[in-house]
PAMARLO-330436 format. One record per atom (N, C-alpha, C): residue in one letter; x, y, z. Coordinates in steps of 0.1 Angstrom, whole numbers, plus 5000, padded with zeros to 4 digits. Layout:
aXYZ...
This chain:
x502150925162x500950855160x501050795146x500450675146x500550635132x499350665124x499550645109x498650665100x498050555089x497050555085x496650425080x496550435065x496250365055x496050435046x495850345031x494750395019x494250255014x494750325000x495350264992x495350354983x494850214971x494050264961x492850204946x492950234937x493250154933x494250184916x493450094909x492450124903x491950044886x492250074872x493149934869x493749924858x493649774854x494149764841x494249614841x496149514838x496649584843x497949584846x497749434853x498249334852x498649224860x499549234874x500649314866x502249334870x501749414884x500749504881x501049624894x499849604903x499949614919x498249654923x497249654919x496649634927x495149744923x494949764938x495649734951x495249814960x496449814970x496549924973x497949874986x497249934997x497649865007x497349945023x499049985027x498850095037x500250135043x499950145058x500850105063x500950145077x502450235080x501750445083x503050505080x503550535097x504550545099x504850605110x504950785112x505350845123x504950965127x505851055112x506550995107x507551095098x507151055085x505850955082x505250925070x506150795063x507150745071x507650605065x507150515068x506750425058x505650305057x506550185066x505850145074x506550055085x505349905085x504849925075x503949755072x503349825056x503549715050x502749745038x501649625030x500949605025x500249485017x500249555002x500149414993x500049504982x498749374977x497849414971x496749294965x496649334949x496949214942x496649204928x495949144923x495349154910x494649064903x494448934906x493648804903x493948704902x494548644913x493948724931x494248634939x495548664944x496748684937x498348744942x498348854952x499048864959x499548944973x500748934975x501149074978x502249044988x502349155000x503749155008x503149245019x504849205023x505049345034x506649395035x506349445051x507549405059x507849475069x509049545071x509349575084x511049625084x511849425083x510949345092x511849195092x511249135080x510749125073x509949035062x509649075048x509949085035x509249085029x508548925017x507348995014x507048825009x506648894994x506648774985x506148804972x506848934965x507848984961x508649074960x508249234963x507449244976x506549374979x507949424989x507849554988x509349614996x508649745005x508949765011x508449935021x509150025010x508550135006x508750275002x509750325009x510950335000x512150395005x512150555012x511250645007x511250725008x509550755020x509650865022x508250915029x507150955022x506150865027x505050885016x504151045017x504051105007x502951205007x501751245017x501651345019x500051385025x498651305013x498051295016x497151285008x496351345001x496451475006x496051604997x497151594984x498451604991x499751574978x499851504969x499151334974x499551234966x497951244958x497251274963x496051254948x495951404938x497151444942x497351544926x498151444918x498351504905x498651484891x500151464896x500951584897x502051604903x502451474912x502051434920x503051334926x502651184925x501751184916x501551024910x502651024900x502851144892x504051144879x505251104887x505451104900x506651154907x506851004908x506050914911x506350774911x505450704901x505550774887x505650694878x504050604874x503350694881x501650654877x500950754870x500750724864x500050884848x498750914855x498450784861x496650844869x496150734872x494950754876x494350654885x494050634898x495050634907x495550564921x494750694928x494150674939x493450784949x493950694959x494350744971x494750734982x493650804995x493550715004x492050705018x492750695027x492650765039x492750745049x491850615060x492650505070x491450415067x491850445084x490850315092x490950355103x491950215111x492950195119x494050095122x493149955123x491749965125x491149855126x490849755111x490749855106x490949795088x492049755079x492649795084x494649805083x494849655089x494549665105x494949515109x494349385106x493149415105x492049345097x492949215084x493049355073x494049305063x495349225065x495949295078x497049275079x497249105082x496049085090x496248985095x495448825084x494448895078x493848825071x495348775056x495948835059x497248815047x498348755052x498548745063x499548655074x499248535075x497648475077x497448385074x497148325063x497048405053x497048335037x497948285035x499748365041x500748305034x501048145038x500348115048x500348035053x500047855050x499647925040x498547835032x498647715027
């Protein structure tokens, strides 16, 4: 079964997020991703596609209990901030789709 997932990062970093959605598969590897930034920029990654230099997480993402400790934001390099939500596939596709036809643009 797959998992959805919103993760909200406020900063004023240009370079990075401020919000990524993931779509993980049953072993926790992200198998669709979006990333939204500042200023209107997006990008978003499949296994066939990636656009705007956004890539799938090479590794298996965290529980969510895991990933909103201290400990495994350090582990990829975020000192703090980022909380990670469980969302529901209808909000996931929502995005997903609303960002497919942006690139379009």
């Amino acid at each position: 079964m797959k998992e959805y997932v919103k993760i909200v990062w406020d900063h004023d970093n240009e370079d990075k997020p401020t919000v990524i959605y993931l779509e993980l598969d049953i072993n926790r590897f992200n198998t669709r991703k979006i990333e939204l930034y500042r200023k209107d920029k997006f990008g978003f990654a499949d296994k066939n596609q990636s656009f705007n230099n956004t890539y799938l997480f090479k590794d298996a993402f965290p529980s969510l209990e895991v990933y909103n400790t201290m400990d495994s934001k350090l582990q990829i390099n975020w000192a703090e901030g980022p909380q990670a939500y469980s969302i529901p596939i209808r909000e996931f596709n929502m995005v997903w789709n609303l960002f497919m036809f942006k690139k379009n643009e």
